[in-house]
C-alpha positions in Angstrom: 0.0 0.0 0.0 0.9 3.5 -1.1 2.2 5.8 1.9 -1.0 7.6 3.0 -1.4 11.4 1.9 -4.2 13.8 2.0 -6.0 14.6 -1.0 -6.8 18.5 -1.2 -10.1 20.1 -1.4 -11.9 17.1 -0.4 -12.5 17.8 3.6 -14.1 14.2 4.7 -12.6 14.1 7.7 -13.9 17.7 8.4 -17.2 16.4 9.2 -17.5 16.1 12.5 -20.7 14.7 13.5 -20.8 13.3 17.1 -23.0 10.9 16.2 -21.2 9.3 13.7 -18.2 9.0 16.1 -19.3 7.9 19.4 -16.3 6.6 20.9 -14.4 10.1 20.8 -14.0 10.1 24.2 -12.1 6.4 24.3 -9.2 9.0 22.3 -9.4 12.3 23.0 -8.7 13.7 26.7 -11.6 15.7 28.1 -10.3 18.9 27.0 -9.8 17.7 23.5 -13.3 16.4 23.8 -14.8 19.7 24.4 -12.4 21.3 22.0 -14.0 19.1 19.4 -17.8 19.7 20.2 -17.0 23.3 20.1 -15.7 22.9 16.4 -19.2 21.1 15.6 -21.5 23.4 13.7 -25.0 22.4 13.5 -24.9 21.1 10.2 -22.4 18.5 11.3 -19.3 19.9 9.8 -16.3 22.0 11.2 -17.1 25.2 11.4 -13.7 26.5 10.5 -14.2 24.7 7.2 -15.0 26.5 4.1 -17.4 25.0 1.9 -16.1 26.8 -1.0 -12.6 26.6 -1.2 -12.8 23.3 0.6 -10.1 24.3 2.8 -9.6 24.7 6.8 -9.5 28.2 7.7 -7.4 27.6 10.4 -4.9 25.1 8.9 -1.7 25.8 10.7 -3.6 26.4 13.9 -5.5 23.3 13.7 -5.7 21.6 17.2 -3.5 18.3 17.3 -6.7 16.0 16.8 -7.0 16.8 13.7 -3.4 16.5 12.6 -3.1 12.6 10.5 1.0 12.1 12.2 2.3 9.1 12.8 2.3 10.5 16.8 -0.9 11.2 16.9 -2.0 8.2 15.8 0.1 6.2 18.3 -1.1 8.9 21.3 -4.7 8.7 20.2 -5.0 4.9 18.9 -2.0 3.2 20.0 -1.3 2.6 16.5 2.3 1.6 16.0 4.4 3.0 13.5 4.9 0.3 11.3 0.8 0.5 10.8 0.2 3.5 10.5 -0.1 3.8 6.6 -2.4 0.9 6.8 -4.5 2.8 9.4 -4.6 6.1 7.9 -5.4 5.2 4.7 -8.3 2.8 5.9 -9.3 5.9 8.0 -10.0 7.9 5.0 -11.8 5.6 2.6 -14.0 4.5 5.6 -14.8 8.8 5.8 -14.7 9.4 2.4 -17.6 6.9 1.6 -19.5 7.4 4.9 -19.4 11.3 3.4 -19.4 11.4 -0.1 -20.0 8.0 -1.4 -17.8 5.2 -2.2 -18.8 6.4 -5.9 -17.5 10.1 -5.3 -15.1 12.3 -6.9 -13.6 12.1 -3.7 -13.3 8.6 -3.4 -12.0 8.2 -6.6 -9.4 10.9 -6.2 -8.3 8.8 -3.1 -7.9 5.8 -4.4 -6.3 6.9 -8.3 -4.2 10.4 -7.2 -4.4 9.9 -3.6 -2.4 7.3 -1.4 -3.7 4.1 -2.7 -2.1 4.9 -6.3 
């Protein structure tokens, strides 16, 4: 498997939905937690993301949760190092098609341009 890398303008992980994530609190400490509700508008998504330019307004600011590293994923998931391609990758096709389809644009962007190429 290709080495996992983010696919611009696509922003699946940027919706946030609660609901579609209910063991947040099994990896995120309770100040992370509320961090992240905060960031939940009502529509489900990020507020800091911009539907137009499909972009995070706050990018370099982002808070560590929503950073895809190799330590993050050990902190948050106890993911070794040696997996975490694997993970990552399996990550976002499981968010890409809960999102946009596993007929998207986005989806296919992943898997031809993106990581899986």
């Amino acid at each position: 498997m290709a080495r996992w890398r983010c696919i611009q303008f696509c922003g699946a992980c940027c919706h946030l939905a609660p609901s579609d994530r209910p063991d947040l609190a099994e990896y995120l400490s309770a100040e992370e937690l509320a961090e992240y509700l905060a960031m939940v508008g009502a529509d489900g998504w990020c507020i800091y993301f911009d539907h137009s330019t499909r972009k995070c307004s706050i990018y370099d600011q982002r808070p560590q949760f929503c950073r895809v590293t190799v330590d993050n994923f050990q902190r948050m998931y106890g993911i070794p190092r040696h997996q975490f391609t694997e993970f990552a990758n399996q990550c976002c096709m499981e968010q890409i098609a809960a999102v946009y389809g596993a007929t998207s644009r986005e989806w296919e962007r992943f898997v031809i341009c993106g990581s899986l190429a």
